[in-house]
C-alpha positions in Angstrom: -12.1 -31.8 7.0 -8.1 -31.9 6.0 -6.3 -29.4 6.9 -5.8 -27.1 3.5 -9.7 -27.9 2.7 -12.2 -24.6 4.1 -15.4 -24.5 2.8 -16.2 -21.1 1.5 -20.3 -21.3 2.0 -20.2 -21.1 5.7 -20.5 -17.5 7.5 -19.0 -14.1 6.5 -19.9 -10.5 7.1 -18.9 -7.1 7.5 -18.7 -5.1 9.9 -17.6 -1.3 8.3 -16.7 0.1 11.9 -13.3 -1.6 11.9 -10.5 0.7 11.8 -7.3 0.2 9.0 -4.7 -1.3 11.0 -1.6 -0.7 9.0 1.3 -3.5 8.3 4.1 -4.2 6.9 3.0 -6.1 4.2 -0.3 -3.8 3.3 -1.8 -3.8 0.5 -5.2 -2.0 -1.7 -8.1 -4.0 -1.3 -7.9 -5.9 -4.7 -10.4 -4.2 -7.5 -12.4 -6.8 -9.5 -13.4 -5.1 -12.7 -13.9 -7.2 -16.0 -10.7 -5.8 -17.0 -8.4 -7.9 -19.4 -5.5 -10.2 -18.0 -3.6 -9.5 -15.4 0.5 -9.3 -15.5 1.2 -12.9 -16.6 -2.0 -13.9 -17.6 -2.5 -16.3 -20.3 -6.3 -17.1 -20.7 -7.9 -14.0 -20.0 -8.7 -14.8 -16.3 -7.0 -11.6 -15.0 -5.2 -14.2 -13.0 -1.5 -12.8 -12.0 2.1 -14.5 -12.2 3.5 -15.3 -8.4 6.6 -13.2 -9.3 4.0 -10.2 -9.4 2.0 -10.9 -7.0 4.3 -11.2 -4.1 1.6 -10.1 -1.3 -1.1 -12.3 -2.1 -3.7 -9.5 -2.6 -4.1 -9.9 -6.6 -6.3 -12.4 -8.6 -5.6 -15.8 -9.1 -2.4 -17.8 -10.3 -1.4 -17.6 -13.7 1.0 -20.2 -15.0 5.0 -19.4 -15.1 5.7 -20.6 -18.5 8.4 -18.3 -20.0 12.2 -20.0 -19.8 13.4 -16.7 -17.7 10.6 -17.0 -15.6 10.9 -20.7 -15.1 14.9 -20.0 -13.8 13.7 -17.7 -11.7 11.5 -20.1 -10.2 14.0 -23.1 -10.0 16.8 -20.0 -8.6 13.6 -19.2 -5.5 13.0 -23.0 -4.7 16.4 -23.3 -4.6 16.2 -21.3 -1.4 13.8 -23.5 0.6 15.1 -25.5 3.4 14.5 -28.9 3.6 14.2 -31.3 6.4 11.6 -34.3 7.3 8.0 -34.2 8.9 7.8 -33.9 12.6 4.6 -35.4 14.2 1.3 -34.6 13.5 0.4 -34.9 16.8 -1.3 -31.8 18.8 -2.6 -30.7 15.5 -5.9 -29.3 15.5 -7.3 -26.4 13.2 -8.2 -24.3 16.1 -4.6 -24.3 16.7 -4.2 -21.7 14.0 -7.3 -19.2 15.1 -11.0 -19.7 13.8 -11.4 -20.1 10.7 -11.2 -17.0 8.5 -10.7 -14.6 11.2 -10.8 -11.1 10.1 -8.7 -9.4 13.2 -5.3 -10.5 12.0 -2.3 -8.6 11.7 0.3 -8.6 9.7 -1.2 -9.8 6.5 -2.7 -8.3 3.8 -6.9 -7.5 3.7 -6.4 -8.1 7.6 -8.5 -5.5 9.0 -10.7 -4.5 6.6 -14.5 -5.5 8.2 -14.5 -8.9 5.7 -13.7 -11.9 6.9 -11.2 -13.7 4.9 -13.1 -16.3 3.4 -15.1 -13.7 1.5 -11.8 -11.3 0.9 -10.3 -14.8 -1.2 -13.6 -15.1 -3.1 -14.0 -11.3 -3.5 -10.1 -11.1 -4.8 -10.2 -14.0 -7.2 -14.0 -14.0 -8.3 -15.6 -12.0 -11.2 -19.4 -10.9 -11.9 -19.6 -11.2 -8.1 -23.1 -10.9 -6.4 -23.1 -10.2 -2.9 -25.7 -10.9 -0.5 -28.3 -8.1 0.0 -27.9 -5.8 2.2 -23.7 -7.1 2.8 -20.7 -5.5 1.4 -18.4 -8.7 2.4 -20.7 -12.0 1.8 -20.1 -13.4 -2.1 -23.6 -15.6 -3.2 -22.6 -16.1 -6.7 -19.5 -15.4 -9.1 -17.6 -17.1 -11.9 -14.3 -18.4 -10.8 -11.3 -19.6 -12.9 -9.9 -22.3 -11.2 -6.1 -22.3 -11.5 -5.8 -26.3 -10.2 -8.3 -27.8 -13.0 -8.2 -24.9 -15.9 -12.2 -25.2 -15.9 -14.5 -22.2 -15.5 -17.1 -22.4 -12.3 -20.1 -20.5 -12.4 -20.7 -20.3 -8.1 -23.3 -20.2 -6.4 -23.4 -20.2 -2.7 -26.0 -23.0 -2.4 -23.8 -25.1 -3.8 -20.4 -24.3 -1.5 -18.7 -27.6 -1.4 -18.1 -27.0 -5.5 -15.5 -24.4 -4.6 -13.4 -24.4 -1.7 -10.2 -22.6 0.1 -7.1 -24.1 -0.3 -3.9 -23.1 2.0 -1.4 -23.9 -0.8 1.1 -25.0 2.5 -1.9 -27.0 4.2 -2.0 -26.2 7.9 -1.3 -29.6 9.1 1.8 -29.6 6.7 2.8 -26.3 8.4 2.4 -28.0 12.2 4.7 -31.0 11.0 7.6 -28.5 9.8 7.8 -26.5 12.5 4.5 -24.1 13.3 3.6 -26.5 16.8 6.5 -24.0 18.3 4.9 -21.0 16.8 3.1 -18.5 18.5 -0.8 -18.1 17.8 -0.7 -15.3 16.6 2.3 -16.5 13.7 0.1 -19.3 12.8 -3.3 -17.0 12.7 -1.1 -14.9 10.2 -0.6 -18.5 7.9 -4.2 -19.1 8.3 -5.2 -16.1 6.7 -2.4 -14.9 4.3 -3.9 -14.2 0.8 -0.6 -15.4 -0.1 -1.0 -18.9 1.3 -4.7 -18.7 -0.1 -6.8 -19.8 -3.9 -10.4 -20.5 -4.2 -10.2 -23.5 -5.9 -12.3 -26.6 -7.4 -13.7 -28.6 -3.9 -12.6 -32.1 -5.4 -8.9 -31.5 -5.9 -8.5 -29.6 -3.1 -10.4 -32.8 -1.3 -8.3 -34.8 -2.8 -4.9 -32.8 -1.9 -5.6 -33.0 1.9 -1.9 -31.8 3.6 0.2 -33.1 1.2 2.5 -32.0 -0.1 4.2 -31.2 -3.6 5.9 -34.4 -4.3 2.4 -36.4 -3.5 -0.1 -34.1 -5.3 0.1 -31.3 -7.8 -2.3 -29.6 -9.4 -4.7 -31.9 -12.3 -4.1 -29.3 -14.5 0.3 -29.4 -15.8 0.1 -26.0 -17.0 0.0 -24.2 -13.6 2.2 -26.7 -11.8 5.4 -24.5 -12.0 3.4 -21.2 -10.4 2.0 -23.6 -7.9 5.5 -24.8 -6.9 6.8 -20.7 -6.7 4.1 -20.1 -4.5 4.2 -22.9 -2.1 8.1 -21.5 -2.2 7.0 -17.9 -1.7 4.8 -19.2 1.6 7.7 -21.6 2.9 10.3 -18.0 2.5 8.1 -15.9 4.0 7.4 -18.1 7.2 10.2 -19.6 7.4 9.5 -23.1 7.1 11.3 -25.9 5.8 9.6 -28.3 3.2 10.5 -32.0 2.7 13.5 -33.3 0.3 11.0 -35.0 -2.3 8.8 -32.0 -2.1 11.3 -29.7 -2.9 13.2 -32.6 -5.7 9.3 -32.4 -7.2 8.7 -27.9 -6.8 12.0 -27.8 -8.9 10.9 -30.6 -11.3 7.8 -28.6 -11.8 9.9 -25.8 -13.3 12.5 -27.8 -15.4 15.0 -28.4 -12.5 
């Protein structure tokens, strides 16, 4: 499986005798009423701009379209370093902690008795249905994907039809610099809401670890807010993205 591709049917549970271990980037556990959109919203999805969202812990991706918005967003990638790949060599998933670990600090929903997998399809999902007798495992929900624009109506039978993307895929992240990180820095990565969309399974099989400047998003509309958030994961770890990624984040937002 590439390295920003996690199936979400696979495992999950709770476990509601886990303690609240505090961060410095905590946040609520997301609500997921049937409210109307969220800040930045501009198809009812409740999905939320990156610039208000800067934790990770609210729905969805909502597209940067406004020309203040869009400067904002060239002014941020702007920021990013840049240098080339380093080997892929060593890399291996496990290298970054089993997938969707729960007992991560430092991040957002870390903590919380969900596993992450479920705490992405819980944040971004509405009408969720959650397996009987669970408080952590979504079976069904309707998903607006931010990659294709298309409604999915989700069912956990059918898990390869929505999958986790990292936005920075893992293997990218090795390449750039995480192969000197510690395990418990590249845990964090793995299961940052931030670095985290539920998203159609065939573009995010089709993305693999590339990055911006060899696939973007099918649908143009969110391909700005994509680029700002791949920025906001790069900022926040640290980590230096390539020369044509960065040429293609800020052509994404008129650069």
């Amino acid at each position: 499986m590439a390295s920003g591709c996690q199936v979400p049917g696979q495992g999950g549970g709770s476990n509601p005798g886990k303690s609240e271990s505090p961060t410095s980037r905590e946040s609520p556990t997301p609500t997921h009423s049937e409210g109307g959109p969220g800040p930045g919203s501009s198809d009812g999805s409740g999905a939320v701009s990156p610039f208000a969202n800067p934790e990770g812990s609210k729905r969805g991706l909502a597209p940067v379209t406004s020309e203040s918005e869009r400067e904002r967003a060239r002014a941020l990638i702007a920021t990013v370093r840049t240098k080339g790949r380093g080997p892929r060599t060593g890399y291996e998933r496990e290298a970054f902690g089993y997938a969707w670990k729960d007992t991560v600090d430092g991040v957002p929903l870390g903590r919380n008795g969900c596993d992450t997998r479920n705490d992405i399809l819980a944040r971004d999902g509405r009408k969720l249905v959650r397996e009987q007798g669970s408080d952590c495992v979504v079976v069904s929900m309707t998903l607006h994907d931010p990659y294709t624009g298309r409604t999915v109506e989700w069912r956990k039978q059918r898990a390869m039809e929505v999958q986790i993307d990292h936005i920075m895929p893992l293997s990218y992240d090795w390449q750039m610099g995480a192969a000197r990180w510690s395990e418990s820095k590249r845990e964090r990565i793995a299961n940052d809401p931030l670095n985290l969309l539920p998203v159609d399974g065939s573009s995010n099989s089709a993305k693999r670890d590339s990055g911006p400047a060899s696939w973007l998003p099918p649908d143009k509309r969110i391909r700005c807010a994509y680029s700002v958030r791949f920025a906001q994961v790069a900022l926040e770890y640290e980590l230096p993205v390539t020369a044509p990624d960065k040429r293609m984040m800020l052509r994404q937002c008129g650069g």
